[in-house]
mmCIF file of the N, C-alpha and C atoms, coordinates in Angstrom:
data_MODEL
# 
_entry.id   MODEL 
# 
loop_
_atom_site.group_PDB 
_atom_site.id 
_atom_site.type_symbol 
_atom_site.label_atom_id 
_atom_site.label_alt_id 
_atom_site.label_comp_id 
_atom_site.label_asym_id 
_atom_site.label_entity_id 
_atom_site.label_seq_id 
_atom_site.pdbx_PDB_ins_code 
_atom_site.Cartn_x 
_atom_site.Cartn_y 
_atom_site.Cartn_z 
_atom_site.occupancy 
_atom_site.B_iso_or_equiv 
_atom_site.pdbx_formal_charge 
_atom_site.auth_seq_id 
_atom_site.auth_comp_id 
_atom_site.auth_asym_id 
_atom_site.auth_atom_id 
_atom_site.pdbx_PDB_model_num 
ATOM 1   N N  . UNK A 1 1  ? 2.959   -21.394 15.098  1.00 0.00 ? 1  UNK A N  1 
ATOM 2   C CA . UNK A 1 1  ? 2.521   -22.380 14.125  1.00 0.00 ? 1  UNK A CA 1 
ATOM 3   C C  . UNK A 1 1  ? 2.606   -21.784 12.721  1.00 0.00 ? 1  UNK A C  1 
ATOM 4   N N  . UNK A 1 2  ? 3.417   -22.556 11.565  1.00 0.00 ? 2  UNK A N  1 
ATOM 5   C CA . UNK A 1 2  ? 2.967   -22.078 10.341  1.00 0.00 ? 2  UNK A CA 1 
ATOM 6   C C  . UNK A 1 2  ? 1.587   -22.680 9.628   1.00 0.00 ? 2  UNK A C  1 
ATOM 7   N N  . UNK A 1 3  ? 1.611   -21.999 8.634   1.00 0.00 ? 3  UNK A N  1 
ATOM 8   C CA . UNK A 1 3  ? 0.728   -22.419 7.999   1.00 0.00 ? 3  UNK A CA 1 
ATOM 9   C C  . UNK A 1 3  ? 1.082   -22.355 6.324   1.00 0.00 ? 3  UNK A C  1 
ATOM 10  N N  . UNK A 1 4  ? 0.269   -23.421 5.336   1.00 0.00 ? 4  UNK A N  1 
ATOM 11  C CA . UNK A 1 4  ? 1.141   -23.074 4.019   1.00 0.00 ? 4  UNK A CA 1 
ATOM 12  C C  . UNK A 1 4  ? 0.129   -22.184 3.335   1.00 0.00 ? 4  UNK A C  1 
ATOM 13  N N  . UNK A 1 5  ? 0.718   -20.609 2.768   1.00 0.00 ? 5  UNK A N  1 
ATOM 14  C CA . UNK A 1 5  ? 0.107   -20.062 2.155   1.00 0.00 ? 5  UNK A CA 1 
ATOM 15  C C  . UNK A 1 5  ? 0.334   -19.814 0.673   1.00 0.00 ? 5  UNK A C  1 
ATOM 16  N N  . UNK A 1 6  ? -0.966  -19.733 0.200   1.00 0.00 ? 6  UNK A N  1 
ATOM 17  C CA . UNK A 1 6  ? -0.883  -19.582 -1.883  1.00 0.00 ? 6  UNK A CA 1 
ATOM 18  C C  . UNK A 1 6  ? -1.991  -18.274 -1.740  1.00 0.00 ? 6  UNK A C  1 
ATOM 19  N N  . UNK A 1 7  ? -0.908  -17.486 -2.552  1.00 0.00 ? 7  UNK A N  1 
ATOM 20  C CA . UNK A 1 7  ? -2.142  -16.226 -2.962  1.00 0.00 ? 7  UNK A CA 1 
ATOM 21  C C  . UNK A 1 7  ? -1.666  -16.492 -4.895  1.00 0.00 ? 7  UNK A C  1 
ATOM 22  N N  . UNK A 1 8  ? -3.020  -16.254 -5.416  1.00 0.00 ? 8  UNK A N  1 
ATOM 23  C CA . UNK A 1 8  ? -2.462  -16.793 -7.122  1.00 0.00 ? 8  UNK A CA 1 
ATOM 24  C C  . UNK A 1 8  ? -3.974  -15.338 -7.147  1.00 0.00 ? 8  UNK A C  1 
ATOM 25  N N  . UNK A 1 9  ? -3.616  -15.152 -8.550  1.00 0.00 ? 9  UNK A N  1 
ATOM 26  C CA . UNK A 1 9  ? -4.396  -13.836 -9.353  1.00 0.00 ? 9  UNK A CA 1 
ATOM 27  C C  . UNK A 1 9  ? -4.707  -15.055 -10.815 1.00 0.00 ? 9  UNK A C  1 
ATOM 28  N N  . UNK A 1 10 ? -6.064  -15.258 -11.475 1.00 0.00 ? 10 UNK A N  1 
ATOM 29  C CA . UNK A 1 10 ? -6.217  -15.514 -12.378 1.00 0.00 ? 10 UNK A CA 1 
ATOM 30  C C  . UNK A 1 10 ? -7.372  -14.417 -12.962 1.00 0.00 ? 10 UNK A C  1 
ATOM 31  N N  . UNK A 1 11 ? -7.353  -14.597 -15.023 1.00 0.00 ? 11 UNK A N  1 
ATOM 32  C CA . UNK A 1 11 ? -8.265  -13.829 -15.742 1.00 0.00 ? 11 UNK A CA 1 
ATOM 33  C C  . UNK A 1 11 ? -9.425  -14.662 -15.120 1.00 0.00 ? 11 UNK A C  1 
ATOM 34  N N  . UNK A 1 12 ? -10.681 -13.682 -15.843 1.00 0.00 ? 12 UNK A N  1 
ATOM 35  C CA . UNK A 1 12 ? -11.879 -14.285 -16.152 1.00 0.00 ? 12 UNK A CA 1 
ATOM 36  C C  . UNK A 1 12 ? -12.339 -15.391 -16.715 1.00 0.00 ? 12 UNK A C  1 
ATOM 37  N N  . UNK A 1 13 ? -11.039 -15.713 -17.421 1.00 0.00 ? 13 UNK A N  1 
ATOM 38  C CA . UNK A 1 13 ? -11.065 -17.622 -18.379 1.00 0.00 ? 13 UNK A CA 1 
ATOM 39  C C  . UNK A 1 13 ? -10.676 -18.439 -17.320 1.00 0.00 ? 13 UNK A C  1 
ATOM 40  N N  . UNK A 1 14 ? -9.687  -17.773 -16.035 1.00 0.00 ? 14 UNK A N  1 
ATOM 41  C CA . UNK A 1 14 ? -9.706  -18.826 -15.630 1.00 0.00 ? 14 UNK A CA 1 
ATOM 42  C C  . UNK A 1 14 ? -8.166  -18.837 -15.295 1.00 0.00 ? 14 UNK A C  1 
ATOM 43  N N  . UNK A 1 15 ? -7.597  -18.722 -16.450 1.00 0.00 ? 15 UNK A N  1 
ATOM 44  C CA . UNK A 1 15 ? -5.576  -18.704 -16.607 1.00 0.00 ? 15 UNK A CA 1 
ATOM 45  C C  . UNK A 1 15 ? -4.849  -18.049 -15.333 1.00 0.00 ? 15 UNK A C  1 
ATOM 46  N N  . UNK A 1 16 ? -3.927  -18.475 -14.785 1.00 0.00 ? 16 UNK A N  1 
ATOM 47  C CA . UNK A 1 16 ? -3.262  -17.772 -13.576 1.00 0.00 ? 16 UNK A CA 1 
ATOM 48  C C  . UNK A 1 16 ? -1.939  -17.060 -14.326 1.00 0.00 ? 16 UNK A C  1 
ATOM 49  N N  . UNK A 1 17 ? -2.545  -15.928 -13.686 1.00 0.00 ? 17 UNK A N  1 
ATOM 50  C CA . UNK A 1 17 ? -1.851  -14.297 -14.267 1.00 0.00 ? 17 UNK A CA 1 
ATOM 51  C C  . UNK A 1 17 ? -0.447  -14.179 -13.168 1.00 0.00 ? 17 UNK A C  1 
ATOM 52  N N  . UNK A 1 18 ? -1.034  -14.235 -11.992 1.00 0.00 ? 18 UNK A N  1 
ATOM 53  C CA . UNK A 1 18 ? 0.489   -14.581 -11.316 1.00 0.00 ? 18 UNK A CA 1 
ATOM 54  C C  . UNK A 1 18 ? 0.560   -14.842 -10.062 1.00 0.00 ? 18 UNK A C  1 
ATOM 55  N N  . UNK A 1 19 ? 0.930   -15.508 -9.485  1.00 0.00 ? 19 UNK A N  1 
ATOM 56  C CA . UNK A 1 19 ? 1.215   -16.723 -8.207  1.00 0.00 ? 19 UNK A CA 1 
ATOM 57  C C  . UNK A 1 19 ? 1.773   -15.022 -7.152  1.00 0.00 ? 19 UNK A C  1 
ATOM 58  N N  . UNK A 1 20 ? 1.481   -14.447 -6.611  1.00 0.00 ? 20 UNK A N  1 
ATOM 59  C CA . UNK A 1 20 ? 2.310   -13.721 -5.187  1.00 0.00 ? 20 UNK A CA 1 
ATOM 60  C C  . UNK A 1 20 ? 2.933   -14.588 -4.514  1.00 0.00 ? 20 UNK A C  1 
ATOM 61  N N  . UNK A 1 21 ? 1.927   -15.545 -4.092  1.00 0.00 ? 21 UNK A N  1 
ATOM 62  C CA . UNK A 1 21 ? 2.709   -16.054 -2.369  1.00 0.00 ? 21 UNK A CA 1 
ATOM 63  C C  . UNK A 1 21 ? 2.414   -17.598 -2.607  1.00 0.00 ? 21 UNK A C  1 
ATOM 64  N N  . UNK A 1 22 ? 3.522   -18.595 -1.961  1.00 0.00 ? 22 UNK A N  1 
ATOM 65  C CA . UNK A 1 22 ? 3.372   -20.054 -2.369  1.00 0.00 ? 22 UNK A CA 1 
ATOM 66  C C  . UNK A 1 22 ? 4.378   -20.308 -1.406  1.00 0.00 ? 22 UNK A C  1 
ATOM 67  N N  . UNK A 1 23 ? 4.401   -20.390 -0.150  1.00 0.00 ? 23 UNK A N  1 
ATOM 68  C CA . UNK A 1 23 ? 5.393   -20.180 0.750   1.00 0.00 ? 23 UNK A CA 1 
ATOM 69  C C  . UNK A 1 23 ? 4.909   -20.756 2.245   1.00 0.00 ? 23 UNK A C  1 
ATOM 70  N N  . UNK A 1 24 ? 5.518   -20.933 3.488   1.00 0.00 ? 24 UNK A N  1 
ATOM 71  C CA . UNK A 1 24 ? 4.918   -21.091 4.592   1.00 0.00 ? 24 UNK A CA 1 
ATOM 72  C C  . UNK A 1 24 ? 4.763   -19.990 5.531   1.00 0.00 ? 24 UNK A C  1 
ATOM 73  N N  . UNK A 1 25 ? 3.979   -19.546 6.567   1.00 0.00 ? 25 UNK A N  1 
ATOM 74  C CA . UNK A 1 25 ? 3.930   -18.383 6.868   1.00 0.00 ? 25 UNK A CA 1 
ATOM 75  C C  . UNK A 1 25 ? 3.335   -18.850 8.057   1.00 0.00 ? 25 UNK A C  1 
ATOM 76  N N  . UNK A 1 26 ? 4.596   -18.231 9.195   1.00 0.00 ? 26 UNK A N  1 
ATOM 77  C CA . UNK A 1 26 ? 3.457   -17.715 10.824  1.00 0.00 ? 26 UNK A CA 1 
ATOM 78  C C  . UNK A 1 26 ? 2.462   -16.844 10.852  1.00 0.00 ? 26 UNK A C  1 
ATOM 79  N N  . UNK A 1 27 ? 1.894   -17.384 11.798  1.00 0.00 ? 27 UNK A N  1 
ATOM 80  C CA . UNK A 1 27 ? 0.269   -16.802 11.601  1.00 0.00 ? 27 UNK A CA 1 
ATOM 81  C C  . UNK A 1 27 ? 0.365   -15.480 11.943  1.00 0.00 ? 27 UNK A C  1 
ATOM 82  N N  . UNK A 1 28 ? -0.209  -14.310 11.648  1.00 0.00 ? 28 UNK A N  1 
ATOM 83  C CA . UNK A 1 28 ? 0.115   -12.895 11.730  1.00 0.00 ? 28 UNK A CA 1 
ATOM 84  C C  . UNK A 1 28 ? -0.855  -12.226 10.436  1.00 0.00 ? 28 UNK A C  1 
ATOM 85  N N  . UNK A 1 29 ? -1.080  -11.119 10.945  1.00 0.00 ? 29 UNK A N  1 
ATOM 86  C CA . UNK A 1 29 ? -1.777  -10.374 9.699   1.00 0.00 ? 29 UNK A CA 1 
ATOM 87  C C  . UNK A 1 29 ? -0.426  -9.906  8.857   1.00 0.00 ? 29 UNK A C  1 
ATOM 88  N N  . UNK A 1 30 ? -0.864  -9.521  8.004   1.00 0.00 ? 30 UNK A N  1 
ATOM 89  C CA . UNK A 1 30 ? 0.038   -9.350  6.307   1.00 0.00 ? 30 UNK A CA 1 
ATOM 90  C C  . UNK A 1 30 ? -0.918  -8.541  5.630   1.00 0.00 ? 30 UNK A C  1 
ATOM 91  N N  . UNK A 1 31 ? 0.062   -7.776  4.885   1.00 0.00 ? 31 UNK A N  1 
ATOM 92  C CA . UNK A 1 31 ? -0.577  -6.975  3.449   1.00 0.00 ? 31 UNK A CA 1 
ATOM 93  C C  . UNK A 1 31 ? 0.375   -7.289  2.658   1.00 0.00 ? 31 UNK A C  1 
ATOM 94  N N  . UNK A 1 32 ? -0.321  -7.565  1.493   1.00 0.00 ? 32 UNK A N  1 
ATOM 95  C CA . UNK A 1 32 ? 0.341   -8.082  0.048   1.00 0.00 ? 32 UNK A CA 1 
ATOM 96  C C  . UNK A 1 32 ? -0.517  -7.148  -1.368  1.00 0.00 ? 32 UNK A C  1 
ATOM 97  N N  . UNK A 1 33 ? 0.522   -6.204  -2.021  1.00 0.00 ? 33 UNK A N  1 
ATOM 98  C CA . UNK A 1 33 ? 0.181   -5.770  -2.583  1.00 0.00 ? 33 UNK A CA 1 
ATOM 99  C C  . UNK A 1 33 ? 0.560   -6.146  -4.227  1.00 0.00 ? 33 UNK A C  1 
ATOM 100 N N  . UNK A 1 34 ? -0.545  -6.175  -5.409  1.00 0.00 ? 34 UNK A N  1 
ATOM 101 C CA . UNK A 1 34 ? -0.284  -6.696  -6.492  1.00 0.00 ? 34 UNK A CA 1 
ATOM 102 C C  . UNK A 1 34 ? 0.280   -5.259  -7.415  1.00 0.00 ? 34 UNK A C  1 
ATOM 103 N N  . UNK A 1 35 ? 1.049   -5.730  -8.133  1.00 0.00 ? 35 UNK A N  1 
ATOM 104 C CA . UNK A 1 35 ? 1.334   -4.684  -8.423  1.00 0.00 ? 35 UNK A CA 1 
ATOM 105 C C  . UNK A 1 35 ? 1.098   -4.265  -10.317 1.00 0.00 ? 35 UNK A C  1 
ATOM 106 N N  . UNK A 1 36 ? -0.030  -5.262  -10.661 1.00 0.00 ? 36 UNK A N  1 
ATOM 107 C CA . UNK A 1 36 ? -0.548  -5.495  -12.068 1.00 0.00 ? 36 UNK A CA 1 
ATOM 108 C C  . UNK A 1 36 ? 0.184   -6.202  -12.826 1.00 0.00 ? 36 UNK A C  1 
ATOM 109 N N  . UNK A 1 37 ? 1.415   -6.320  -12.351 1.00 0.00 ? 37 UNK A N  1 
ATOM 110 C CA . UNK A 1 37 ? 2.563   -7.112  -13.379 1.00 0.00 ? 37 UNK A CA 1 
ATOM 111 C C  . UNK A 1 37 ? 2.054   -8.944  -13.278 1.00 0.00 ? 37 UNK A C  1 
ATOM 112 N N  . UNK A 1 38 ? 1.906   -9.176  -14.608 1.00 0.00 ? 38 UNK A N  1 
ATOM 113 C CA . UNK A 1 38 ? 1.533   -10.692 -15.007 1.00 0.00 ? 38 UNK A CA 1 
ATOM 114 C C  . UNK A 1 38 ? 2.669   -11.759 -14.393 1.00 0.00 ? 38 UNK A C  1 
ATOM 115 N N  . UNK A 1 39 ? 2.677   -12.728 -14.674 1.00 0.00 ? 39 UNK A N  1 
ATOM 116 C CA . UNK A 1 39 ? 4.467   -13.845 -13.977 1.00 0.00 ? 39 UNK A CA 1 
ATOM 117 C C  . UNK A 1 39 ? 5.917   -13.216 -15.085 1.00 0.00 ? 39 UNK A C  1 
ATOM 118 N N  . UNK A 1 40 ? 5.340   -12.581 -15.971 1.00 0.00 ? 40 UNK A N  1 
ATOM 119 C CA . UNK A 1 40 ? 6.375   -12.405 -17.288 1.00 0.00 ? 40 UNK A CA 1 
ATOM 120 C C  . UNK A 1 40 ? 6.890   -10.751 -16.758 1.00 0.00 ? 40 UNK A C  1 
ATOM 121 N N  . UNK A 1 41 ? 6.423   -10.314 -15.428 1.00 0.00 ? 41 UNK A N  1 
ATOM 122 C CA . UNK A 1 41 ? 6.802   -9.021  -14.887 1.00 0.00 ? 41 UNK A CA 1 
ATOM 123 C C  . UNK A 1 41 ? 5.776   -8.274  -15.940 1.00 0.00 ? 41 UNK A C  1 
ATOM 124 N N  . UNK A 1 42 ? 5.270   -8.197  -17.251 1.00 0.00 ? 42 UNK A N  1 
ATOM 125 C CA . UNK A 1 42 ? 4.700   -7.277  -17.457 1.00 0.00 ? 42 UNK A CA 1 
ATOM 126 C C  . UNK A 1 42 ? 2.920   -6.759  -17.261 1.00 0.00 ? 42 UNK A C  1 
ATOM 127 N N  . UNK A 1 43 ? 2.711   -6.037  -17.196 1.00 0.00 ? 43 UNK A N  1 
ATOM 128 C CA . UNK A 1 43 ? 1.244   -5.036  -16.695 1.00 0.00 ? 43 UNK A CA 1 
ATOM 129 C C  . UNK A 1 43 ? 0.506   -5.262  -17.273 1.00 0.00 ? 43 UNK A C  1 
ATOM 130 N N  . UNK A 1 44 ? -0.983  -6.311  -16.718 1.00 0.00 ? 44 UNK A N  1 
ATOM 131 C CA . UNK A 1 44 ? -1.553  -6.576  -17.523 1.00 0.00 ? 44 UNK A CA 1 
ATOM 132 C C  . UNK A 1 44 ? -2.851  -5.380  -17.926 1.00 0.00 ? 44 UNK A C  1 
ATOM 133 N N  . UNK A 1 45 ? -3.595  -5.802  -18.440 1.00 0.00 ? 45 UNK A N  1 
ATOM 134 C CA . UNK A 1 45 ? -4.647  -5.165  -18.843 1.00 0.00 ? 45 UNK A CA 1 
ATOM 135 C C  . UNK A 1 45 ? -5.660  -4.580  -17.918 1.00 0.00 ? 45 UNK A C  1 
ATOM 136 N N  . UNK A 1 46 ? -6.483  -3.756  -17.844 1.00 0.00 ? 46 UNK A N  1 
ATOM 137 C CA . UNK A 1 46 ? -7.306  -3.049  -16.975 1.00 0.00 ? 46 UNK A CA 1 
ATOM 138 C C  . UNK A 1 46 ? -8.187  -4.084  -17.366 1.00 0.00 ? 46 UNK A C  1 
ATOM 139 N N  . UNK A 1 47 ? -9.159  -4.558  -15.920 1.00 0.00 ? 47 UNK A N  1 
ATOM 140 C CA . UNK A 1 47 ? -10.336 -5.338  -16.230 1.00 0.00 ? 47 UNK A CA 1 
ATOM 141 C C  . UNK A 1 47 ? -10.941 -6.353  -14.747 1.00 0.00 ? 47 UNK A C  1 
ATOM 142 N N  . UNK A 1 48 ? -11.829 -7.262  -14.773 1.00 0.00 ? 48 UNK A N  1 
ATOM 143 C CA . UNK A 1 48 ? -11.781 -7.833  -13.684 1.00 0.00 ? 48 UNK A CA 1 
ATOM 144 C C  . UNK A 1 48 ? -11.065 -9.112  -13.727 1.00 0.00 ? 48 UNK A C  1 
ATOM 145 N N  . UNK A 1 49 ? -10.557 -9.687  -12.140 1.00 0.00 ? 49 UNK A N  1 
ATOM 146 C CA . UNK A 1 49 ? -9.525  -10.437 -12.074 1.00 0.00 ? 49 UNK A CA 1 
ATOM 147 C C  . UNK A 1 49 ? -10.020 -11.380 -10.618 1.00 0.00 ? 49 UNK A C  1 
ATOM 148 N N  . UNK A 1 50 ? -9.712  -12.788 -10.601 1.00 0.00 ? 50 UNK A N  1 
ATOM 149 C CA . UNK A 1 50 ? -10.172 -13.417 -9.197  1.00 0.00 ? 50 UNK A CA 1 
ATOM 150 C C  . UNK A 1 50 ? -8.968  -13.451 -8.387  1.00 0.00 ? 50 UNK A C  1 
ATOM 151 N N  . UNK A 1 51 ? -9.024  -13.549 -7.610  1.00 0.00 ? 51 UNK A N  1 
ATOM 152 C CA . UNK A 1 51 ? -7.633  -13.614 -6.531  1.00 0.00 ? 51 UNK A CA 1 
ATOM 153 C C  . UNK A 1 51 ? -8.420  -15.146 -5.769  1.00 0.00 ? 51 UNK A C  1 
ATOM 154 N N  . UNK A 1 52 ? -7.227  -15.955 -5.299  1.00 0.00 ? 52 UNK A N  1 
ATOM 155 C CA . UNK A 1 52 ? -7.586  -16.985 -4.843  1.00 0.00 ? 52 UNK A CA 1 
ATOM 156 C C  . UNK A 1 52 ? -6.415  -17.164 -3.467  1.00 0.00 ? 52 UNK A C  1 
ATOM 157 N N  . UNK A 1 53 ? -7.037  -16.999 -2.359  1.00 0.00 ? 53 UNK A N  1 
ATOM 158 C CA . UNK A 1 53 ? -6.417  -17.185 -0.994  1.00 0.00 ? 53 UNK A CA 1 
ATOM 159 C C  . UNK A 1 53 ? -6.408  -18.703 -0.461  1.00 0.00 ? 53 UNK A C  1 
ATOM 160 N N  . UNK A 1 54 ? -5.412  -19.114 -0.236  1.00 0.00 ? 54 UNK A N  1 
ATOM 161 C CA . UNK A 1 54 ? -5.051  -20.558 0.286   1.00 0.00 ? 54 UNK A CA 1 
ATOM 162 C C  . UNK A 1 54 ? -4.420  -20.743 1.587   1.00 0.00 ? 54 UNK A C  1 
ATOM 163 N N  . UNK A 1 55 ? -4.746  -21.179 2.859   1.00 0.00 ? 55 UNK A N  1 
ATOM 164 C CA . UNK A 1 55 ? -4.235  -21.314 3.926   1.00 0.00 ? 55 UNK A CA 1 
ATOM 165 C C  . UNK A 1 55 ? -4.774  -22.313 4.687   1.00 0.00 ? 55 UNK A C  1 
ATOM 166 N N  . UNK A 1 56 ? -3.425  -23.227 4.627   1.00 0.00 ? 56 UNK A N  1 
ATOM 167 C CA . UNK A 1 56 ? -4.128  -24.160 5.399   1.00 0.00 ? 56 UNK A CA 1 
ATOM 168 C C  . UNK A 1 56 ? -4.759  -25.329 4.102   1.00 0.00 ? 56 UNK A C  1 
ATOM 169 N N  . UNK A 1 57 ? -6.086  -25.335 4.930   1.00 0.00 ? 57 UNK A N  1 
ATOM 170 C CA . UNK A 1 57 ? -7.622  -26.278 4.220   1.00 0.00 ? 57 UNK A CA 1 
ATOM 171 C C  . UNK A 1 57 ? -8.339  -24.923 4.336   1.00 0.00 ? 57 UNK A C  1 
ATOM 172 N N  . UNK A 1 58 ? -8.372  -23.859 4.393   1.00 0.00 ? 58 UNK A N  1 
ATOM 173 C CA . UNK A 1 58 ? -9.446  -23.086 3.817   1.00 0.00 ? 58 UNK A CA 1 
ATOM 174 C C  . UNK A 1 58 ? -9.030  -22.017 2.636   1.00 0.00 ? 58 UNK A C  1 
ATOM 175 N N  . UNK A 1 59 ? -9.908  -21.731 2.050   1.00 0.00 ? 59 UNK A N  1 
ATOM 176 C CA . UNK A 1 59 ? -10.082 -21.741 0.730   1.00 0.00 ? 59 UNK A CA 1 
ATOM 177 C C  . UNK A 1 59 ? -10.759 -20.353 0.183   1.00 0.00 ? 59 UNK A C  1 
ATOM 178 N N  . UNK A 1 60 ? -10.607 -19.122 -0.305  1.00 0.00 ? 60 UNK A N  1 
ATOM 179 C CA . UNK A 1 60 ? -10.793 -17.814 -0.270  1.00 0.00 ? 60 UNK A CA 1 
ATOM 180 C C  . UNK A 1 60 ? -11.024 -17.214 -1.702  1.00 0.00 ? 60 UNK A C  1 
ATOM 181 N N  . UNK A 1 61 ? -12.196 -17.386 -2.303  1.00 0.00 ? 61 UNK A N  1 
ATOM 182 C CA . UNK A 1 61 ? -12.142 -16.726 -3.909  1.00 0.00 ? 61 UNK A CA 1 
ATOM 183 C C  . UNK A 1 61 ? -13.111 -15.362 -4.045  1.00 0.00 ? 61 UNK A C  1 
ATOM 184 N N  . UNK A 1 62 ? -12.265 -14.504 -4.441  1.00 0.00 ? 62 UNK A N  1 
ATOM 185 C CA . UNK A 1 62 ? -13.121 -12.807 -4.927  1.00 0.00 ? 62 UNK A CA 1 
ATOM 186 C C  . UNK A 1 62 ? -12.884 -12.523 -5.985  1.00 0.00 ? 62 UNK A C  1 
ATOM 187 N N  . UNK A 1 63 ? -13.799 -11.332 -6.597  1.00 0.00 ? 63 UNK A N  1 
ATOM 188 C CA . UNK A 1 63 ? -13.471 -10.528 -7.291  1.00 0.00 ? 63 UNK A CA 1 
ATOM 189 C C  . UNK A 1 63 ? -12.461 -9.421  -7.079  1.00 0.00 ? 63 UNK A C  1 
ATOM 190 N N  . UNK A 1 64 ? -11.782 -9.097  -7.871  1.00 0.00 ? 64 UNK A N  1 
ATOM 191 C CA . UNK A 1 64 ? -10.980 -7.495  -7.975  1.00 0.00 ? 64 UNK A CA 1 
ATOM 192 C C  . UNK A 1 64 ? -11.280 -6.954  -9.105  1.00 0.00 ? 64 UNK A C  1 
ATOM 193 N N  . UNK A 1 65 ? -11.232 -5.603  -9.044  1.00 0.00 ? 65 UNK A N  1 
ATOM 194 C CA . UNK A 1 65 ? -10.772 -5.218  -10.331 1.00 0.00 ? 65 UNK A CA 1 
ATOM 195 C C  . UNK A 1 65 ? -9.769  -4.300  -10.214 1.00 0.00 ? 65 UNK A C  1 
ATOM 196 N N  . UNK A 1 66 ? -9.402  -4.229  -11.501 1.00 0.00 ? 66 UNK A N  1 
ATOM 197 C CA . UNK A 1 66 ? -7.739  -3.358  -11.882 1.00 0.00 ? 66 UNK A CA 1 
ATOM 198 C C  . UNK A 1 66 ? -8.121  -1.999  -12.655 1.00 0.00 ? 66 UNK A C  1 
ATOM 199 N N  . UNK A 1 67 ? -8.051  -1.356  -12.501 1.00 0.00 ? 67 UNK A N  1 
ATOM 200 C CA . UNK A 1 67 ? -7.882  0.044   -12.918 1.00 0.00 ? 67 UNK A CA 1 
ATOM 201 C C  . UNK A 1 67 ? -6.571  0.516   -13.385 1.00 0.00 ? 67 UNK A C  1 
ATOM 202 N N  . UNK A 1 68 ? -6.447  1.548   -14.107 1.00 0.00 ? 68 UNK A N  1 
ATOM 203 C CA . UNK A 1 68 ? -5.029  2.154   -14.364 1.00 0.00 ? 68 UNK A CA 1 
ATOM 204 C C  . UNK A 1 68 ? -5.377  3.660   -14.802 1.00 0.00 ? 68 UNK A C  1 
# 
């Protein structure tokens, strides 16, 4: 079975810094690693950041933070 997955990174305002995953995906564990680069490829700023997990109808919001 797939399922449709969205992994998106936004700032603290809110703005989406950059979309990873927007795709369909068999069910399976995964690692997805960010690699600080904004949608414009460049590195954003050290600070905290929400990551927002989408699969399906359920619905996944945290904190991260970024270091460098």
């Amino acid at each position: 079975k797939h399922e449709h997955v969205r992994i998106e990174i936004f700032d603290i305002l809110g703005r989406v810094v950059h979309m990873l995953i927007d795709e369909d995906k068999p069910a399976g564990e995964y690692r997805i690693i960010w690699d600080g680069a904004g949608q414009n490829g460049r590195t954003v700023a050290s600070g905290i950041y929400v990551y927002r997990l989408q699969v399906g109808g359920c619905v996944e919001t945290k904190k991260m933070l970024l270091t460098k």
